[in-house]
VOGU-3710 file (C-alpha; in Angstrom, 3 decimals, decimal comma):
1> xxxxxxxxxx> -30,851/-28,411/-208,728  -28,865/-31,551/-210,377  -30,879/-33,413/-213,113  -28,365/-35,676/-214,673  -30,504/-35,506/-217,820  -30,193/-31,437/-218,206  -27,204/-30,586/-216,238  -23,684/-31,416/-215,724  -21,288/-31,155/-212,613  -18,277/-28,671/-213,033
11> xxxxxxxxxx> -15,649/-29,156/-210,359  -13,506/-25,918/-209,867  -11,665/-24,242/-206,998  -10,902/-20,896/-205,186  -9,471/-18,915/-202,862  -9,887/-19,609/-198,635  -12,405/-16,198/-198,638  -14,290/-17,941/-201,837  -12,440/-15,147/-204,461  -11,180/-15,796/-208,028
21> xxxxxxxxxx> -10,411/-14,014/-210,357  -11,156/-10,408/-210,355  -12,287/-10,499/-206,942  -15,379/-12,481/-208,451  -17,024/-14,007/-204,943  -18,442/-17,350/-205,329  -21,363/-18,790/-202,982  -20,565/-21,584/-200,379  -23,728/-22,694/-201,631  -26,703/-21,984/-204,017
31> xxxxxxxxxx> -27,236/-20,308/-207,198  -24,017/-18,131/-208,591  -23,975/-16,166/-212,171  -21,461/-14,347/-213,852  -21,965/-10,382/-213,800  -19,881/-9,701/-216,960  -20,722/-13,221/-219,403  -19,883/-13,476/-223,059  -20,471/-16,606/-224,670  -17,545/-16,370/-227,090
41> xxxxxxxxxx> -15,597/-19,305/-226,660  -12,341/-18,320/-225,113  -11,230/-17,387/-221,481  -12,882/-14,791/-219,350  -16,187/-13,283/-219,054  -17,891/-16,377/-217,194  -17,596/-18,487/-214,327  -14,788/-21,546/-215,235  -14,069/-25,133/-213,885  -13,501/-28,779/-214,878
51> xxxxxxxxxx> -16,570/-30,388/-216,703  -17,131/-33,916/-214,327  -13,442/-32,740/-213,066  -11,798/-33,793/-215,782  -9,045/-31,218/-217,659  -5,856/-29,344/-217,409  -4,769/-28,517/-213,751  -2,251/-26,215/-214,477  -4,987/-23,417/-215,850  -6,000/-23,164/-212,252
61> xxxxxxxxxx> -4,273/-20,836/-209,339  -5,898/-22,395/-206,434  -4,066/-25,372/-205,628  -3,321/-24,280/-201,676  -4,399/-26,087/-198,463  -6,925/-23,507/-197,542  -8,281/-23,303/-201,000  -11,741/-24,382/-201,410  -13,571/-26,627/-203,994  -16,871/-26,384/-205,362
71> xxxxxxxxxx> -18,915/-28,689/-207,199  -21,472/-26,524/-209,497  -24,526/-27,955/-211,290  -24,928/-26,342/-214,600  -27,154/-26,918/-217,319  -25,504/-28,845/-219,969  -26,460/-27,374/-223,243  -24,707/-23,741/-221,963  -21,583/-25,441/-221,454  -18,518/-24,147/-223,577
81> xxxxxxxxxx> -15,636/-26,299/-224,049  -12,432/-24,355/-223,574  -8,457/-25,767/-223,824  -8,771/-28,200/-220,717  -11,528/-26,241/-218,893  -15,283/-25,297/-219,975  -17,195/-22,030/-219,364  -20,387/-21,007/-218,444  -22,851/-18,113/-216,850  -24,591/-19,514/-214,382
91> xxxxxxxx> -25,127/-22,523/-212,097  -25,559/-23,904/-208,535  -23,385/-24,586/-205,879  -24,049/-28,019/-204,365  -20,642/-28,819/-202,910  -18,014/-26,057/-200,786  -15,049/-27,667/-199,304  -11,246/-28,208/-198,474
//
């Protein structure tokens, strides 16, 4: 669920079969978490995108015509801020397209 006051849309992307890294398989829709999460503040071990789409395109592989995008509501305060994307564990998936 989206409350604007407690949660925060992260825009990210993936492959046509909904894959990412490490074979990781992401919903078309509803609630997603990441099986192996550390909160340290650096790449890998969570689910990763572009807080409110904004950030560096370039540290994303899935810029293909098939690819699909996803629009994930995730509660703010478990948001980590990485170089030009953020991290987090867990969210839900309110958008899935081309």
């Amino acid at each position: 669920m989206f409350n604007p006051s407690t949660h925060s849309l992260v825009l990210r992307a993936c492959n046509e079969d909904m894959s990412s890294i490490n074979n990781f398989k992401w919903p078309t829709s509803g609630y997603v978490e990441c099986p192996d999460w550390d909160p340290v503040p650096k790449c890998g071990n969570g689910l990763h995108g572009w807080l409110y789409g904004h950030g560096e395109g370039d540290v994303s592989e899935y810029w293909g015509v098939n690819d699909k995008w996803l629009v994930v509501s995730v509660e703010t305060s478990s948001i980590i801020h990485l170089d030009g994307k953020v991290k987090f564990q867990k969210g839900e998936v309110l958008f899935c397209g081309d």
